[in-house]
C-alpha positions as a LaTeX table, in Angstrom:
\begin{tabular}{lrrr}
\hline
Residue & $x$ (\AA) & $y$ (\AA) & $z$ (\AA) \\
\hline
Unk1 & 122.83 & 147.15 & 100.02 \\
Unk2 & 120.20 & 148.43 & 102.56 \\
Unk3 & 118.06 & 146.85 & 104.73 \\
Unk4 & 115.13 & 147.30 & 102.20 \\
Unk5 & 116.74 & 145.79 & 99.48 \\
Unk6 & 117.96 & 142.33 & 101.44 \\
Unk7 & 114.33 & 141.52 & 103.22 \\
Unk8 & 112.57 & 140.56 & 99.89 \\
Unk9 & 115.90 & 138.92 & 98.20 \\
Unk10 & 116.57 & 136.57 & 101.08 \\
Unk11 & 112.82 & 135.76 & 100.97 \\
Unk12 & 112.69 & 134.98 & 97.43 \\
Unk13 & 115.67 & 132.84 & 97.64 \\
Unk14 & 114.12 & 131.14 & 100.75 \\
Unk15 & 110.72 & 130.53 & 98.42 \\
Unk16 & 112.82 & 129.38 & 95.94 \\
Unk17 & 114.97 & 127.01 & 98.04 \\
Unk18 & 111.70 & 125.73 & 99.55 \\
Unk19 & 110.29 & 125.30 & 96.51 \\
Unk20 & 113.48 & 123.22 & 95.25 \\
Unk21 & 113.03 & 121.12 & 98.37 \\
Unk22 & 109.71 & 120.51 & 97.66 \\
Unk23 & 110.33 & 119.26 & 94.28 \\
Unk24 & 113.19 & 117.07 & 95.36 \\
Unk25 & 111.03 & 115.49 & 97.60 \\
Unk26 & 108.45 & 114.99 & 95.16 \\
Unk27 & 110.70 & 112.81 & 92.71 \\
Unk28 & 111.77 & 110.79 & 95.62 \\
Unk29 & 108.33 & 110.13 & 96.68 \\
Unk30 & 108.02 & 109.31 & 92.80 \\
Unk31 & 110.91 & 107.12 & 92.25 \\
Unk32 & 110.76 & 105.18 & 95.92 \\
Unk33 & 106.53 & 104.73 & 94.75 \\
Unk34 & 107.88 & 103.16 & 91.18 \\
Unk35 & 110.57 & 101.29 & 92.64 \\
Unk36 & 108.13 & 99.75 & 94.73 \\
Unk37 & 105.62 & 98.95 & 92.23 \\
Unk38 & 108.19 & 97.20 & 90.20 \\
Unk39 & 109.44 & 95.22 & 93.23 \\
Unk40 & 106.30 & 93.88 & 94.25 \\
Unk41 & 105.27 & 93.28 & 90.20 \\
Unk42 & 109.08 & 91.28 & 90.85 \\
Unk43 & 107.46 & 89.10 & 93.59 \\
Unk44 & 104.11 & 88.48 & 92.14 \\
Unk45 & 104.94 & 87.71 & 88.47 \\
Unk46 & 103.34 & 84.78 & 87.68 \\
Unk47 & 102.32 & 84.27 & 91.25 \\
Unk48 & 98.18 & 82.94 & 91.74 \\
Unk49 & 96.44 & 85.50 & 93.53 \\
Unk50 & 94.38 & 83.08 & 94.98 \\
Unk51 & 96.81 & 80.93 & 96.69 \\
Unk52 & 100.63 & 82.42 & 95.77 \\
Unk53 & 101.32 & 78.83 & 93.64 \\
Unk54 & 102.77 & 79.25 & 90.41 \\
Unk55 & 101.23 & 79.89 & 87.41 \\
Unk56 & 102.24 & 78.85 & 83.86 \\
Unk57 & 100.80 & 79.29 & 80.38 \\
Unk58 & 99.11 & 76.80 & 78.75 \\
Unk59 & 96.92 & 77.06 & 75.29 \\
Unk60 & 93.56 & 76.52 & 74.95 \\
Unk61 & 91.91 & 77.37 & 71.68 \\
Unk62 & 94.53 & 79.33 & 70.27 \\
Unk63 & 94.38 & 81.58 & 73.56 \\
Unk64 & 97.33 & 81.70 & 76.06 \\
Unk65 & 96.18 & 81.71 & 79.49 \\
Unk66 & 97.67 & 81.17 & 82.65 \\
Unk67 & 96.84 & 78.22 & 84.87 \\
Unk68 & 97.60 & 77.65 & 88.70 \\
Unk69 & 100.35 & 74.50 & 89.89 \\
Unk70 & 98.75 & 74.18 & 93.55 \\
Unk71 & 95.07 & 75.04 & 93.25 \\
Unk72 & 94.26 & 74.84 & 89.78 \\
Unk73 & 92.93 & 78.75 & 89.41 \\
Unk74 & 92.50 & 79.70 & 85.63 \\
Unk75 & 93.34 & 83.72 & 85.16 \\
Unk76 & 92.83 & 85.34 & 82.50 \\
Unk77 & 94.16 & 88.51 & 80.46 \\
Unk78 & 92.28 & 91.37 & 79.41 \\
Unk79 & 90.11 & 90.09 & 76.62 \\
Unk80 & 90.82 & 86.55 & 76.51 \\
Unk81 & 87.61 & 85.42 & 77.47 \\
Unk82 & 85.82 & 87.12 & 75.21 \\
Unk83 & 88.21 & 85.23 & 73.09 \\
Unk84 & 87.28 & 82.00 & 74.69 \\
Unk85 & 83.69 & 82.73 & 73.90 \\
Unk86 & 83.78 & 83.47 & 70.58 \\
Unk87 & 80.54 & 84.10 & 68.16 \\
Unk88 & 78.43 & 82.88 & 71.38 \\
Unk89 & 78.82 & 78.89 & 70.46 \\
Unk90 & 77.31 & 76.75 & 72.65 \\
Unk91 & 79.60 & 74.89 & 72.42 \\
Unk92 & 82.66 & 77.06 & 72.79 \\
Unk93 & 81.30 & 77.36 & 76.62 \\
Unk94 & 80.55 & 73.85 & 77.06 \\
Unk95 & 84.60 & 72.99 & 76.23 \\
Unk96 & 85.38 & 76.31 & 78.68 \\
Unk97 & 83.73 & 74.97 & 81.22 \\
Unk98 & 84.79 & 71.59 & 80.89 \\
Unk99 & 88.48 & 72.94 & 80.58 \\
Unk100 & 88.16 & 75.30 & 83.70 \\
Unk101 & 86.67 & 72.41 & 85.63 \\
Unk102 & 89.83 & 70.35 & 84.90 \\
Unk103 & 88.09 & 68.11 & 82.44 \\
Unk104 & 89.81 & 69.16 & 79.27 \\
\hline
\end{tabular}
């Protein structure tokens, strides 16, 4: 093989081993960022995000929601307060209040 003939080739392969590289190092960016997510989902799972106490379900009007051991926090889900609320009962929010407070 000439001269002319091996420039381009070993570039190519040299584009194409960079671009391997590049996408190696792109999944482990990928897998380290996931394996991360889950580890700190691991730590926090049921954690307050107020104070780190635990949290634990309890029921309140047929909704599950999750209450705080050390400070008392209430947290809710995506849609459970409008839930909670219902068809805009007066008294619906006078018993959520009362619950949040600590009254039940």
């Amino acid at each position: 093989m000439s001269d002319k003939h091996s420039k381009p080739e070993e570039e190519y392969f040299a584009r194409e081993e960079a671009e391997k590289a590049k996408r190696l190092k792109e999944k482990l960016r990928e897998e380290t960022e996931a394996e991360e997510r889950e580890r700190v989902k691991a730590a926090c799972y049921m954690r307050c995000p107020k104070c780190g106490g635990h949290l634990h379900e309890v029921t309140f009007r047929g909704v599950s929601i999750d209450r705080c051991d050390t400070c008392g926090g209430v947290w809710l889900d995506a849609g459970e307060l409008e839930k909670l609320a219902g068809a805009e009962d007066k008294s619906a929010i006078s018993d959520i209040l009362g619950f949040f407070s600590g009254k039940k």
